[in-house]
NULUMTI-494264 format. One line per 8 residues: for each residue x, y, z of N, C-alpha, C. Coordinates in nm, 4 decimals, always signed. Layout:
<pts>
X/Y/Z/X/Y/Z/X/Y/Z | ...
</pts>
This chain:
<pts>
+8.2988/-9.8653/+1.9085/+8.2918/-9.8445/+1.7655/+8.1543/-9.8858/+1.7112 | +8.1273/-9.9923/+1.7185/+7.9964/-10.0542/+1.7371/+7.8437/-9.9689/+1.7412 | +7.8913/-9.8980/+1.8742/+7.7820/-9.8058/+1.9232/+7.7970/-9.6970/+1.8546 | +7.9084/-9.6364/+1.7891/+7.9010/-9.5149/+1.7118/+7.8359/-9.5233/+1.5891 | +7.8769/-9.6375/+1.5504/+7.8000/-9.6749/+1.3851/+7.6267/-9.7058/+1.4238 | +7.6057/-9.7471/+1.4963/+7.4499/-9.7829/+1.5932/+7.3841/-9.6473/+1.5917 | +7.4416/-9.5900/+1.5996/+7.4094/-9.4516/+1.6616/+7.3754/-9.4019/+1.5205 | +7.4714/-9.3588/+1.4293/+7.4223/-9.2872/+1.3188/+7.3292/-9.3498/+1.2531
+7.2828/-9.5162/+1.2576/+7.2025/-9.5519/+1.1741/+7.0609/-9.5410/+1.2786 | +7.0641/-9.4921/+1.3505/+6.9259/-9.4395/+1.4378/+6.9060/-9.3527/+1.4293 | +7.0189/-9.2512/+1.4112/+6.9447/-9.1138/+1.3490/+6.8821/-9.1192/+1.2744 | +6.9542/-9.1777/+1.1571/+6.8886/-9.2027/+1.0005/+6.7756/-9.2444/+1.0022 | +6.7529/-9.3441/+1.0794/+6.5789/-9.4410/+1.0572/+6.5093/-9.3227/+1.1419 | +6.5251/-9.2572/+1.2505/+6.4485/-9.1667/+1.3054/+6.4242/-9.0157/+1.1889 | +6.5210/-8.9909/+1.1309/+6.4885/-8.8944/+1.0077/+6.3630/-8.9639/+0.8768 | +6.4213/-9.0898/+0.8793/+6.3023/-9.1518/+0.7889/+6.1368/-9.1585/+0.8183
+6.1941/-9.1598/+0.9594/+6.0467/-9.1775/+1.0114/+5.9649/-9.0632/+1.0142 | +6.0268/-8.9473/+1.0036/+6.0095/-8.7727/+1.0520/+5.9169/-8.7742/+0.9091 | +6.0018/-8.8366/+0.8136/+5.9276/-8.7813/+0.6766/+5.8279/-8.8708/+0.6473 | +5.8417/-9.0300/+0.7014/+5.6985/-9.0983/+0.6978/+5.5749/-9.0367/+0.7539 | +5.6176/-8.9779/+0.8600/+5.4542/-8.8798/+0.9633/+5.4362/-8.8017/+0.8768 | +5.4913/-8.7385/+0.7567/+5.4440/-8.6493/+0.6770/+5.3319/-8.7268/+0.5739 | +5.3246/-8.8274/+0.5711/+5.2824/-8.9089/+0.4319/+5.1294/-8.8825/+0.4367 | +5.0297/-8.8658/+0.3507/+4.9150/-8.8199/+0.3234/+4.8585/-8.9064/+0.1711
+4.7599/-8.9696/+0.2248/+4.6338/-9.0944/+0.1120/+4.5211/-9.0366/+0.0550 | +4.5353/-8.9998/-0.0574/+4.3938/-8.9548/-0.1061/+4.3493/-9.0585/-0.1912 | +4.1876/-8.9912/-0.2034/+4.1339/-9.0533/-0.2632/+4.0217/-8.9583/-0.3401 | +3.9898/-9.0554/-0.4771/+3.9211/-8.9926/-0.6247/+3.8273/-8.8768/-0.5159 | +3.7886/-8.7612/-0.6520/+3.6545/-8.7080/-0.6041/+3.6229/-8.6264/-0.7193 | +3.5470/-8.5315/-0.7556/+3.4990/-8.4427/-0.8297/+3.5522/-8.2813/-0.8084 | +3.5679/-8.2079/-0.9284/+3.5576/-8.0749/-0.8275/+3.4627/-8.0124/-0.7776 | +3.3843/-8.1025/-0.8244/+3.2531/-8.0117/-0.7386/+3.2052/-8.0711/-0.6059
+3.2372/-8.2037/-0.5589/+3.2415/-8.2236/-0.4112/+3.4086/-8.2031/-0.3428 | +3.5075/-8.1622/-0.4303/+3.6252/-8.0651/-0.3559/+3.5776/-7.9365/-0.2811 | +3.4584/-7.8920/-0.3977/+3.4638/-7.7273/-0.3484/+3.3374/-7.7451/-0.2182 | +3.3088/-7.8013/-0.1875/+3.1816/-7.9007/-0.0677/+3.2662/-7.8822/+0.0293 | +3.3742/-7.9585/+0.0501/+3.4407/-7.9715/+0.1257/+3.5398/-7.8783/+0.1835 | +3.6283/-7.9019/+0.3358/+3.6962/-7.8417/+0.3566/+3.8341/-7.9405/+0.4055 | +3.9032/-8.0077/+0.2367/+4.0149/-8.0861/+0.2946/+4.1083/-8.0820/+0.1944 | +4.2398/-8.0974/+0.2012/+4.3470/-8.0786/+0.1189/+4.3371/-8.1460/+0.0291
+4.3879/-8.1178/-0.0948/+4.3579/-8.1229/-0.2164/+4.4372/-8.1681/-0.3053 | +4.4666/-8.2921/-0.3854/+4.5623/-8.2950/-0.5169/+4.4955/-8.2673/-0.6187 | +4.5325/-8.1989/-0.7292/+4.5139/-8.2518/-0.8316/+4.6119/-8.2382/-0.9701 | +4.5690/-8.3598/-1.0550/+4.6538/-8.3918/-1.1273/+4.6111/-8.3717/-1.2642 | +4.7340/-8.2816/-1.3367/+4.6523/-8.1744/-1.4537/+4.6761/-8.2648/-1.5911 | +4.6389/-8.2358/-1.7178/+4.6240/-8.3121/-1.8406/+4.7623/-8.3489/-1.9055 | +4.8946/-8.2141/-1.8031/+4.9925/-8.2174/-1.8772/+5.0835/-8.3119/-1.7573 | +5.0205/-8.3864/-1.6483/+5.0765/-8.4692/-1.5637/+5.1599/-8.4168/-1.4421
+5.1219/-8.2453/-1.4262/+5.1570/-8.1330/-1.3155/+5.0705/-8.1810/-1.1771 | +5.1430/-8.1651/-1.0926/+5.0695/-8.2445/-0.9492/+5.0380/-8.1001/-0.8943 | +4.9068/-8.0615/-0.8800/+4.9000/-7.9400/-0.7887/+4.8415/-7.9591/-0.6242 | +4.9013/-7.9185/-0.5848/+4.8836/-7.9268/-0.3931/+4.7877/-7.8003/-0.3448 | +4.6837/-7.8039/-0.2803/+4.5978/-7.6868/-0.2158/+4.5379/-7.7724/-0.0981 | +4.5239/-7.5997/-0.0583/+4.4527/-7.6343/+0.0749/+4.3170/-7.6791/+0.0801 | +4.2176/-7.6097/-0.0055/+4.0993/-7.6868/-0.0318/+4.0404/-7.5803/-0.1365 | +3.9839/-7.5901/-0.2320/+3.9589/-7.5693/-0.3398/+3.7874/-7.5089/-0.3215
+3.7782/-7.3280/-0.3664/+3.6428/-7.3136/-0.3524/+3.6116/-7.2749/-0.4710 | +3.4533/-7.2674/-0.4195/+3.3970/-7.2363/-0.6135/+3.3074/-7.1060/-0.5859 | +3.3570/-7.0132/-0.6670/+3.3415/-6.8658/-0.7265/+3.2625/-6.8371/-0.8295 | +3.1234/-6.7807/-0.8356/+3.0549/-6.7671/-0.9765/+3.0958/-6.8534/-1.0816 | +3.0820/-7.0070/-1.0246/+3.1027/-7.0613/-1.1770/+3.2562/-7.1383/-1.1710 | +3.3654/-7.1027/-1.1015/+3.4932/-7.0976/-1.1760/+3.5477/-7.1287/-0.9953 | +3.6417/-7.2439/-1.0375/+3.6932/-7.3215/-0.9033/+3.8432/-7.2624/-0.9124 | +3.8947/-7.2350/-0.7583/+3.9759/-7.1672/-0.6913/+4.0251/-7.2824/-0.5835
+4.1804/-7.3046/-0.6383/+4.2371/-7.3445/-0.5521/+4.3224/-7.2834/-0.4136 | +4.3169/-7.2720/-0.2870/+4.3729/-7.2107/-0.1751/+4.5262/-7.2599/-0.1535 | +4.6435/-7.1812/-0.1504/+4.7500/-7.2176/-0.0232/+4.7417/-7.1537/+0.0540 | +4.7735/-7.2170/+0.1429/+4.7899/-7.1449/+0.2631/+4.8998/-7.1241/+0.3101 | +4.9279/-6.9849/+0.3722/+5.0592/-6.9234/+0.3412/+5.0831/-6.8813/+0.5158 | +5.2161/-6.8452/+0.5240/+5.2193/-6.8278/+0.6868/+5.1528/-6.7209/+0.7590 | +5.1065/-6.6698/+0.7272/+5.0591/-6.5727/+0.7680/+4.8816/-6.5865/+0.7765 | +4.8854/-6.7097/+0.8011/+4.7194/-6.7333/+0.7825/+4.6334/-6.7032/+0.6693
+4.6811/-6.6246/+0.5564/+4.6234/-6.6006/+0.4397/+4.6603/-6.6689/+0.3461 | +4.5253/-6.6467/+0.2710/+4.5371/-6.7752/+0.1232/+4.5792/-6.7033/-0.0284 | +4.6504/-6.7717/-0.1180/+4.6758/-6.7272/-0.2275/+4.5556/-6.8477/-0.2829 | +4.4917/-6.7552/-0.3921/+4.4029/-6.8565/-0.4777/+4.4602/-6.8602/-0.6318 | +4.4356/-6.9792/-0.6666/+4.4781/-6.9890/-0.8358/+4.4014/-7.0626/-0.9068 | +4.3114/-6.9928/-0.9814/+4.2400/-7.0501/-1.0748/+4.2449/-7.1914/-1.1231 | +4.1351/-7.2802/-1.1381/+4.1696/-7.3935/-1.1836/+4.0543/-7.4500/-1.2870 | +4.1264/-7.4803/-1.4230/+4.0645/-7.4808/-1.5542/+3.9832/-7.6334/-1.5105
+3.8755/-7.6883/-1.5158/+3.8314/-7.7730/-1.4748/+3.8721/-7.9024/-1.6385 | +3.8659/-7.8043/-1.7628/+3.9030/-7.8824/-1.8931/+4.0518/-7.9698/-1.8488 | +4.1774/-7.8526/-1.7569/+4.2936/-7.8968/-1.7965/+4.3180/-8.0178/-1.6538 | +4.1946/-8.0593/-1.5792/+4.2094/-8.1442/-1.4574/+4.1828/-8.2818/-1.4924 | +4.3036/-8.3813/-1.5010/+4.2988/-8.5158/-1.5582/+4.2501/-8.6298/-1.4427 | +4.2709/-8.5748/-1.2729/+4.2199/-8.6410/-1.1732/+4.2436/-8.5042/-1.0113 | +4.1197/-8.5360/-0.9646/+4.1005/-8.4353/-0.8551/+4.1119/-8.5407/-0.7246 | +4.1774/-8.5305/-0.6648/+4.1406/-8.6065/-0.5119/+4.1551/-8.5515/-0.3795
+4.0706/-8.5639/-0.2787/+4.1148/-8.5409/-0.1434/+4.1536/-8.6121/-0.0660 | +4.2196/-8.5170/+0.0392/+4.2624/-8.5888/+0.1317/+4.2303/-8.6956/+0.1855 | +4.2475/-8.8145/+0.2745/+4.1463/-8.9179/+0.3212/+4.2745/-8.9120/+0.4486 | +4.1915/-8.8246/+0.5578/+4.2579/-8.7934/+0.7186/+4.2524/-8.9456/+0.7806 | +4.1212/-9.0084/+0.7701/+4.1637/-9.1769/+0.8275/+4.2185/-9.2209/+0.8199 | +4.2885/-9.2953/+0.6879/+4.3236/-9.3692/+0.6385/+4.5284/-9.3104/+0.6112 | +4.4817/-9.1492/+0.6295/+4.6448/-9.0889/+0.6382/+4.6959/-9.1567/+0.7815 | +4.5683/-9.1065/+0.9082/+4.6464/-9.1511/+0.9962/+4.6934/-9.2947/+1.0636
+4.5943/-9.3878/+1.0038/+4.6382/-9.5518/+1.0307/+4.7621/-9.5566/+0.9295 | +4.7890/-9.5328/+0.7779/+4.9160/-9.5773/+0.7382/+5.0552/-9.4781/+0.8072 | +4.9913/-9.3476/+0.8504/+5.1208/-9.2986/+0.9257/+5.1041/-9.3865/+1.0588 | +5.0610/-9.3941/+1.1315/+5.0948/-9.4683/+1.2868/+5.1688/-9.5960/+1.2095 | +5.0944/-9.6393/+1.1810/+5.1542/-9.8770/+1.1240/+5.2734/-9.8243/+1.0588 | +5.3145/-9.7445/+0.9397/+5.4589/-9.7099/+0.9290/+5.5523/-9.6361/+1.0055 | +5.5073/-9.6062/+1.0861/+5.6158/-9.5296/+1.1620/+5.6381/-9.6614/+1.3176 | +5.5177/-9.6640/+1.3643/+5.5162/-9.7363/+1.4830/+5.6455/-9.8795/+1.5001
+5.5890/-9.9387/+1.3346/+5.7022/-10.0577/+1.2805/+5.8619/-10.0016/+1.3179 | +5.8488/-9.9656/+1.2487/+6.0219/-9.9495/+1.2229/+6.0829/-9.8494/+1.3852 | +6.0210/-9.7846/+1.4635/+6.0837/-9.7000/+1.5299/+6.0285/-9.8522/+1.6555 | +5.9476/-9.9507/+1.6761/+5.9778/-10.0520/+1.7658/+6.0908/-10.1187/+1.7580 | +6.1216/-10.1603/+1.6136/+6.2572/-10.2204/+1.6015/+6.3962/-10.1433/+1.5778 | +6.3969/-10.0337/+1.5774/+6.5023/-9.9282/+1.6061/+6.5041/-9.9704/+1.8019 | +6.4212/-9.9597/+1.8725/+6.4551/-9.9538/+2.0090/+6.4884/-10.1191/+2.0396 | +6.4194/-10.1900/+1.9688/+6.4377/-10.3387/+2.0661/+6.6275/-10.3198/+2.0255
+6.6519/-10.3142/+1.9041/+6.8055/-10.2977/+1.8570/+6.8801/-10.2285/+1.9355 | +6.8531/-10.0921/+1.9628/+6.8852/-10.0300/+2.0615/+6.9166/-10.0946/+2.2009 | +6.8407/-10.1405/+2.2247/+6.8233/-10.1979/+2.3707/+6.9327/-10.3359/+2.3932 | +6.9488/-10.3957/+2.2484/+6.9713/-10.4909/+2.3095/+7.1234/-10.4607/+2.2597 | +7.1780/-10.3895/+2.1462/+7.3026/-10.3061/+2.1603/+7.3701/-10.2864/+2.2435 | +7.3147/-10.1985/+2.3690/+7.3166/-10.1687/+2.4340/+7.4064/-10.2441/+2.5591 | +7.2670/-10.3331/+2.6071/+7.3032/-10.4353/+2.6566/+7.4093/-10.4997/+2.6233 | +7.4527/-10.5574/+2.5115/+7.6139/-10.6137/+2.4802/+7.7138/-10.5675/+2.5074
+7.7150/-10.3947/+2.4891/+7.7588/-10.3002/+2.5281/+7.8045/-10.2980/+2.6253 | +7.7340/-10.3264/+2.7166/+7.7350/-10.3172/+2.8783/+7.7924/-10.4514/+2.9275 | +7.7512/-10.5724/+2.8777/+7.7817/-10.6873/+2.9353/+7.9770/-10.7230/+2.8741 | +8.0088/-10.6898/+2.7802/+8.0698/-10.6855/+2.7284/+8.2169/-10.5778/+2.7590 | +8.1509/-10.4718/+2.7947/+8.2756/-10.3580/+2.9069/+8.3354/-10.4221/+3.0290
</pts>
């Protein structure tokens, strides 16, 4: 019984963890060193709308945000530089040290638990 309830709460922390590797740290920038660059993109509009792109280019004048869509092609959507209250990019370093240290934590102590579950399990049959 023990091990069944063990069990579903390891799924669970292993689902948590699925969506921690997703987690992504930006940091401030301009749109005009967004459109410099080639890295994913927030930005956050005057009316407090979170917009997500792939990386943001600049067109005669007038900045273009990218998704990227499955098919390898981009939809672009205009972006009013008046209605942009904060622009930031991605920061890939610093995404991947807080994804490893949060995920690494919790899925070591999912196994030592595991393990030693286990073990009771066993000593205990």
């Amino acid at each position: 019984m023990k091990l069944r309830m063990f069990i579903k709460q390891f799924f669970s922390l292993t689902l948590s963890l699925i969506l921690l590797f997703s987690c992504s740290v930006y940091q401030k920038s301009s749109l005009e060193e967004l459109s410099t660059i080639n890295k994913k993109v927030l930005i956050k509009t005057n009316d407090n709308k979170r917009l997500k792109y792939y990386r943001v280019v600049k067109k005669d004048q007038d900045y273009w945000g990218q998704t990227k869509l499955k098919d390898d092609k981009f939809e672009e959507a205009k972006i009013d530089p008046q209605q942009v209250k904060e622009a930031k990019k991605k920061n890939t370093a610093l995404s991947a040290v807080a994804t490893a240290s949060l995920g690494v934590i919790p899925a070591t102590l999912a196994a030592i638990a595991l393990v030693n579950l286990w073990l009771s399990e066993a000593v205990f049959n």
